[in-house]
C-alpha positions as CSV (number, residue, x, y, z in Angstrom):
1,X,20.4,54.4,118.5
2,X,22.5,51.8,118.8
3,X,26.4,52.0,120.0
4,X,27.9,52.3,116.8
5,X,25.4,54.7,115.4
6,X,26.9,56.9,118.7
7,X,30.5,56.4,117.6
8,X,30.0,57.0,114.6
9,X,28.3,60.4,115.2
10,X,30.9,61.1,117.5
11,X,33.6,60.3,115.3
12,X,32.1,62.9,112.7
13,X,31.6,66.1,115.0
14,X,35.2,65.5,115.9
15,X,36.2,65.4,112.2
16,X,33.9,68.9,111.7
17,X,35.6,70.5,114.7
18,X,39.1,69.6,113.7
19,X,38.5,70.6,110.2
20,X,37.0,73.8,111.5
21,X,40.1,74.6,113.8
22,X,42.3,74.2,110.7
23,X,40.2,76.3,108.9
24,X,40.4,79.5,111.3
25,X,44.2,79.2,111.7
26,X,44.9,79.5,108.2
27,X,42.5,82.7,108.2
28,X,44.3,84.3,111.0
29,X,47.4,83.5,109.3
30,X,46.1,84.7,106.2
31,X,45.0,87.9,107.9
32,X,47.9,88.8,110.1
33,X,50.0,88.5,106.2
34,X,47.7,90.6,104.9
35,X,48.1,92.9,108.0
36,X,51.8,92.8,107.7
37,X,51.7,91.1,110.7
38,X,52.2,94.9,112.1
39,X,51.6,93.4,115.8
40,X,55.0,91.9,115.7
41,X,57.5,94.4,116.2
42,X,60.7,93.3,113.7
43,X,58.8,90.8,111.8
44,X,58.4,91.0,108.1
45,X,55.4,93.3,106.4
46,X,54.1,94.4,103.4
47,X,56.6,95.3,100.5
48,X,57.1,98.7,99.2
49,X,54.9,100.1,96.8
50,X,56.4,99.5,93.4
51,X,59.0,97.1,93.9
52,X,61.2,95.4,91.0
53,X,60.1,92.2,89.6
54,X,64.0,90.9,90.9
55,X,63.5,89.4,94.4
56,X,65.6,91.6,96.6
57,X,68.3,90.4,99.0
58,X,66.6,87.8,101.6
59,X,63.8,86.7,99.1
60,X,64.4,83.3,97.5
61,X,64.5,82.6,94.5
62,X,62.7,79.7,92.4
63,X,65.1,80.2,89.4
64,X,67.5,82.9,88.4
65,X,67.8,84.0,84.8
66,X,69.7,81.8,82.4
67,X,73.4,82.3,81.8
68,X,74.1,83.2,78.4
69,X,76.1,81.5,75.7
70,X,78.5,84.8,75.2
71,X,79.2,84.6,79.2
72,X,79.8,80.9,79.3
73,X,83.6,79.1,78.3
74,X,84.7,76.5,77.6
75,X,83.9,72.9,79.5
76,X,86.0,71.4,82.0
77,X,87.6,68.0,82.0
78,X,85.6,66.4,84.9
79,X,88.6,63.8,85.7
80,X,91.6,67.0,85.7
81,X,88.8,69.4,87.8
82,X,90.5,72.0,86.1
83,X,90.9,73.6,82.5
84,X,94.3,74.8,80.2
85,X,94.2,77.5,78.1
86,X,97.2,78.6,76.0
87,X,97.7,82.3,76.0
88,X,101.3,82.1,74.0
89,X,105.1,82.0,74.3
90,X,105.0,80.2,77.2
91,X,101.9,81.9,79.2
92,X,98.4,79.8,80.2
93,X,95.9,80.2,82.2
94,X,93.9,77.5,84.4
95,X,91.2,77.5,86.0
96,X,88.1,75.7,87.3
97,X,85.4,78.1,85.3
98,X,84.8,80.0,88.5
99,X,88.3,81.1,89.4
100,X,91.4,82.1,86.9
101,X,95.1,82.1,87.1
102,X,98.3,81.9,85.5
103,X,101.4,80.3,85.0
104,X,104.3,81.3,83.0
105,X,107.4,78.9,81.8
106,X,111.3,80.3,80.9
107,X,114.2,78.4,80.1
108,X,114.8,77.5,84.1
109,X,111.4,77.6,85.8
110,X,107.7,78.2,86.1
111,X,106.3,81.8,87.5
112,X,102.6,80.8,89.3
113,X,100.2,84.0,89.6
114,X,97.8,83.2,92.4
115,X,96.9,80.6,93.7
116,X,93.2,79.7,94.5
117,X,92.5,76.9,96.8
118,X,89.7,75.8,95.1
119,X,92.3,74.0,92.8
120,X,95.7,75.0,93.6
121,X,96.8,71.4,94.3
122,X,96.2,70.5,91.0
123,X,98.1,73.5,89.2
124,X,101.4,71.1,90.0
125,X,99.8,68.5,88.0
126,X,98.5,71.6,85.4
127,X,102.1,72.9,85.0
128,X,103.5,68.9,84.4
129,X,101.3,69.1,81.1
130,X,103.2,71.7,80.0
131,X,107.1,71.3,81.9
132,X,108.9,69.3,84.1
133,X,110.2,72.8,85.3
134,X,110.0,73.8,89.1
135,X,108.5,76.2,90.2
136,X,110.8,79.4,91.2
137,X,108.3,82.3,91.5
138,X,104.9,83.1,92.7
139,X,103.4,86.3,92.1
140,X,100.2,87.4,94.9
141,X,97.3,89.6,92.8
142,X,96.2,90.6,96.0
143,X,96.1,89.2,99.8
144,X,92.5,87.9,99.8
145,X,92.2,83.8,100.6
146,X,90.0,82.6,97.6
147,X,92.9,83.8,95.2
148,X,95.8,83.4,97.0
149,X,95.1,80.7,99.8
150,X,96.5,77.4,97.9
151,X,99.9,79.0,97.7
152,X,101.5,76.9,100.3
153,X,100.4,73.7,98.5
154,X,102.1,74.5,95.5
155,X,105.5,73.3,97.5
156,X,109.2,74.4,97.2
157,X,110.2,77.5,98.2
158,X,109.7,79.9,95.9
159,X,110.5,83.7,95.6
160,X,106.9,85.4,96.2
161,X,106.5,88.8,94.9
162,X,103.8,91.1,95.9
163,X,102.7,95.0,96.4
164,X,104.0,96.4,99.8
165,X,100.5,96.4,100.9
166,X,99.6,92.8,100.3
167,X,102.8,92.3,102.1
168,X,101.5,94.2,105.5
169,X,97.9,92.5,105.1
170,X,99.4,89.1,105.6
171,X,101.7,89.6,108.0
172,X,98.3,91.0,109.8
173,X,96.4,88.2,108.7
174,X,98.9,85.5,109.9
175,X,98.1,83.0,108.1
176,X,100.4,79.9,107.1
177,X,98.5,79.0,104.3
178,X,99.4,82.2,102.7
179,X,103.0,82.8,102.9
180,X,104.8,86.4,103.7
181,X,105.9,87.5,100.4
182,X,109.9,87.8,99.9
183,X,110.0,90.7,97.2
184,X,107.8,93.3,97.3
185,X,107.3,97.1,95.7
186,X,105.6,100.4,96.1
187,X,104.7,101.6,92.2
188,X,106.1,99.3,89.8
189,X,108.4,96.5,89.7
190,X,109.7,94.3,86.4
191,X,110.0,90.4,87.1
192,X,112.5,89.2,84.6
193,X,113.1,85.7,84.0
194,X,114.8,84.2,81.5
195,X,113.3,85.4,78.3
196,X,110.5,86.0,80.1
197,X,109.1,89.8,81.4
198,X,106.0,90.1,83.9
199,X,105.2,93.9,84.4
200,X,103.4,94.6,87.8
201,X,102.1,97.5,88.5
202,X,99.9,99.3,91.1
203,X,97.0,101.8,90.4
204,X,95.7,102.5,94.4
205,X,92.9,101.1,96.5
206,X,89.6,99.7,94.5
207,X,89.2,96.5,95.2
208,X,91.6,95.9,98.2
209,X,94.9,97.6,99.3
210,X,97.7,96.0,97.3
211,X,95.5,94.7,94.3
212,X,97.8,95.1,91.2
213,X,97.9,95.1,87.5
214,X,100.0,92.5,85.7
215,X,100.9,92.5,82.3
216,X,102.7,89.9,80.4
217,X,104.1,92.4,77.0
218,X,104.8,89.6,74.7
219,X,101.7,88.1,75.3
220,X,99.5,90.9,75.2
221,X,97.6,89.9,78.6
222,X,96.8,91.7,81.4
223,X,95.3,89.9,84.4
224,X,93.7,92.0,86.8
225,X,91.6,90.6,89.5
226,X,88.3,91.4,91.3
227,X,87.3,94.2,89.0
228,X,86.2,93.5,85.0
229,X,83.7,90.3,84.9
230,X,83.9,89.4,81.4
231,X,79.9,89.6,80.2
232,X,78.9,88.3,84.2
233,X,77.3,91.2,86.7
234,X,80.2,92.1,89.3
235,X,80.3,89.8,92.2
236,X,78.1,91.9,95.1
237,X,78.7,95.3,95.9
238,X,81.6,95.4,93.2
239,X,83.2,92.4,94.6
240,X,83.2,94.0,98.0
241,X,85.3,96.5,96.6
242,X,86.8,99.1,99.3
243,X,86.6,102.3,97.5
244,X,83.8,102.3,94.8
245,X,85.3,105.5,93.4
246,X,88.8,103.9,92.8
247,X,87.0,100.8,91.4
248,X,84.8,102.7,88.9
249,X,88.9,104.8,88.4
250,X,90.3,101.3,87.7
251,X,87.5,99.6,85.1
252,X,88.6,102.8,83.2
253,X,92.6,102.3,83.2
254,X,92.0,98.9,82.0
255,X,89.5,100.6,79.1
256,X,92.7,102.5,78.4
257,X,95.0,99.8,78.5
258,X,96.9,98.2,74.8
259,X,96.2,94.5,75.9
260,X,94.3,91.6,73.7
261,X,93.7,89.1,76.5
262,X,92.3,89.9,80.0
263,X,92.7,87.3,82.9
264,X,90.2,88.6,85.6
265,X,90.3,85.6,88.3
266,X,86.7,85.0,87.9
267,X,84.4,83.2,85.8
268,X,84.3,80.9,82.8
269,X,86.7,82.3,80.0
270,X,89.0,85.5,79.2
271,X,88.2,88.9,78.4
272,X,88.2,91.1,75.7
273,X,88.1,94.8,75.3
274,X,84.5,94.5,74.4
275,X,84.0,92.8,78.1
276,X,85.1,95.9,79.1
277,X,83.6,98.3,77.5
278,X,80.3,96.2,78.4
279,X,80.7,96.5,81.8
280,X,81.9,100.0,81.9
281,X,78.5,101.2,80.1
282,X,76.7,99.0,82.8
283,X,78.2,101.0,85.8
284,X,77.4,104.1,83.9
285,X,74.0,103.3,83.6
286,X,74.0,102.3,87.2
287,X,75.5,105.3,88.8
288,X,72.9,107.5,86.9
289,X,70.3,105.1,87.7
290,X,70.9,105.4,91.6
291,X,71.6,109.3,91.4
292,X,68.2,109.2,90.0
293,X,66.7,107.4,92.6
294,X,68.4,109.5,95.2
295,X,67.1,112.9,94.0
296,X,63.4,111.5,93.3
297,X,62.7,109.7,97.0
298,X,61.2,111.4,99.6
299,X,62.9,110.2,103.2
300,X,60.3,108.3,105.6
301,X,57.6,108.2,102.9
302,X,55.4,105.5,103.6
303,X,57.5,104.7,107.4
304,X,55.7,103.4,110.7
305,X,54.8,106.7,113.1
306,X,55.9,104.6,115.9
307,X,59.6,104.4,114.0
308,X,59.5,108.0,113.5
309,X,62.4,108.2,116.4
310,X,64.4,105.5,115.3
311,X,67.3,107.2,112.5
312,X,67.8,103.2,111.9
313,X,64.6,102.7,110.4
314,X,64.7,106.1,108.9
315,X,67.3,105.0,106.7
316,X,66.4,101.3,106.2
317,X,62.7,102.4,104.8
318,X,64.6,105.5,102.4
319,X,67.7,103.0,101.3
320,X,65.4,100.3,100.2
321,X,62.9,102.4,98.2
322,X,65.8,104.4,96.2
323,X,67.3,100.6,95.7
324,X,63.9,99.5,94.8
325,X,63.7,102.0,92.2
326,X,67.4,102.1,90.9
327,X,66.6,97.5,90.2
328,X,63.3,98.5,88.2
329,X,65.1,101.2,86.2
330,X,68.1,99.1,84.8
331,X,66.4,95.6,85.0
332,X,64.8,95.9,81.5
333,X,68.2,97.2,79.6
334,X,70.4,94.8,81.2
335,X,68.6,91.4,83.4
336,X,69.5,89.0,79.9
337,X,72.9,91.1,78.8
338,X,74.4,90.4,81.9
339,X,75.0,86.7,83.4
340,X,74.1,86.9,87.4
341,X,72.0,89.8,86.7
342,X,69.6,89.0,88.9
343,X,71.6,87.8,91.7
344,X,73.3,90.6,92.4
345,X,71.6,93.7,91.0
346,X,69.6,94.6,94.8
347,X,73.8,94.4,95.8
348,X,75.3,96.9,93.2
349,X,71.8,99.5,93.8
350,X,73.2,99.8,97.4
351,X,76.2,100.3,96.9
352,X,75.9,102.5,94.3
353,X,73.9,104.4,96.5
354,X,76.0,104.6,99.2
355,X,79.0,105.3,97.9
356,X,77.0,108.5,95.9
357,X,75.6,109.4,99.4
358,X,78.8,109.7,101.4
359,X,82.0,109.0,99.0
């Protein structure tokens, strides 16, 4: 056998070993999936039994569901970065299609309610469209950064009117970007400028301490922030609302409410009372969905022995099953009625459930 004959041999055994070594790895790894890799304490196993089609929390996703044309507005003007839309005598809203807010014009001045970052430099430049008034008033929704955390770019120094509790929540905060308000109220308070009437109001804890109602009479508007999502799924956990109760208390007031436009601070385009009544069905369908996942599963079904001592695990493995079951129950009524479906239904389920569990 000559030399290259050798090599060549040689040459081929390694290629068959290294081909074989590739080969058992990918078993072993295919086995210790199908194992649920149970030999490595914390690491992920096999799902549940029955889950949802919707990945839950954690699991990426190739492509969420379509948004559809009733949740979508109108475009924005790529070169402005923002959008103008006229809600009458004197009152508009702007925003970028993921936040909202408002500005309204009297005889001296310009009013600003909130003030997202996102695009708060340019509501200067939004309000010079409209007047070459200055602006004398901001109004805070609430205390939370994403609505409120451009106010110091809007300039001047404006009078800044806000709930009592949005008031102590910034001094705590400290923030410089979001100024201590100047004017503030417990129940009610009537900002009256010019010809002009805001009417702010405040209806308790839901989505955060201090988060009020503000209706512009003339108008017919009433923006409220963080709580209706006209035709979207809530933001997660109902926009990390702090009492669920009052939440679900204050979707209801606004129901209630003798208004024609609603400004909510999110998404693509104003509500309507049909928004609201959309949503509200949603959350009734979701409370009774997650009652009905409470009373049917049975705690530590399906749970490791070993975590038998561990209340953690307990509770992780009951949680996610009643979750599991609360996603699979509404995800055929409502996954294409509701833009974002998908990405946050594993988020409402828990909540839902926890607030029924201890609230």
């Amino acid at each position: 056998m000559s030399i290259s004959d050798r090599e060549e041999r040689h040459a081929k055994r390694l290629a068959f070993n290294f081909t074989s070594l590739i080969l058992l790895v990918a078993l072993a790894l295919a086995f210790a999936g199908l194992c649920g890799a149970a030999d490595v304490p914390g690491s992920k196993g096999a799902p549940y039994s029955n889950m949802p089609s919707i990945a839950p929390i954690g699991e990426r996703i190739g492509k969420y569901i379509d948004v559809p044309t009733s949740a979508q507005g109108p475009a924005i003007d790529a070169a402005k970065g923002y959008r103008l839309q006229d809600l009458g005598s004197g009152l508009y809203m702007i925003t970028d299609n993921a936040y909202q807010s408002m500005f309204l014009v009297y005889d001296k001045g310009v009013v600003v309610v909130d003030a997202p970052p996102s695009y708060a430099a340019k509501i200067p430049k939004a309000i010079a469209d409209i007047s070459d008034k200055p602006i004398t008033h901001i109004v805070y929704s609430h205390a939370h950064v994403d609505h409120i955390g451009g106010a110091k770019l809007l300039g001047g120094n404006p009078a800044i009117v806000a709930h009592q509790e949005t008031q102590r929540l910034l001094k705590r905060a400290a923030d410089p970007n979001r100024p201590i308000p100047t004017v503030t109220f417990a129940d009610k308070y009537t900002l009256q400028v010019g010809g002009q009437r805001l009417e702010l109001s405040y209806h308790g804890n839901a989505h955060q301490p201090g988060n009020i109602f503000i209706a512009a009479p003339r108008q017919r508007v009433l923006m409220v922030v963080d709580v209706i999502f006209p035709n979207w799924m809530p933001w997660r956990r109902f926009a990390l609302a702090q009492d669920v109760p009052g939440y679900f208390a204050q979707v209801e007031e606004i129901r209630k409410l003798d208004w024609d436009t609603l400004v909510a601070g999110h998404v693509a385009r104003t509500g309507t009372h049909a928004d609201v009544e959309l949503q509200a069905r949603f959350m009734q369908d979701l409370k009774q969905a997650a009652g009905a996942a409470l009373a049917s599963t049975k705690f530590g079904e399906g749970l490791n022995p070993l975590d038998r001592s561990n209340p953690w695990a307990g509770f992780d493995n009951y949680i996610d099953r009643v979750a599991g079951q609360c996603v699979r129950t509404l995800t055929p009524e409502w996954s294409n009625k509701l833009a974002g479906f998908d990405v946050y239904i594993w988020d409402q389920c828990l909540s839902m459930e926890q607030s029924l569990r201890i609230d």
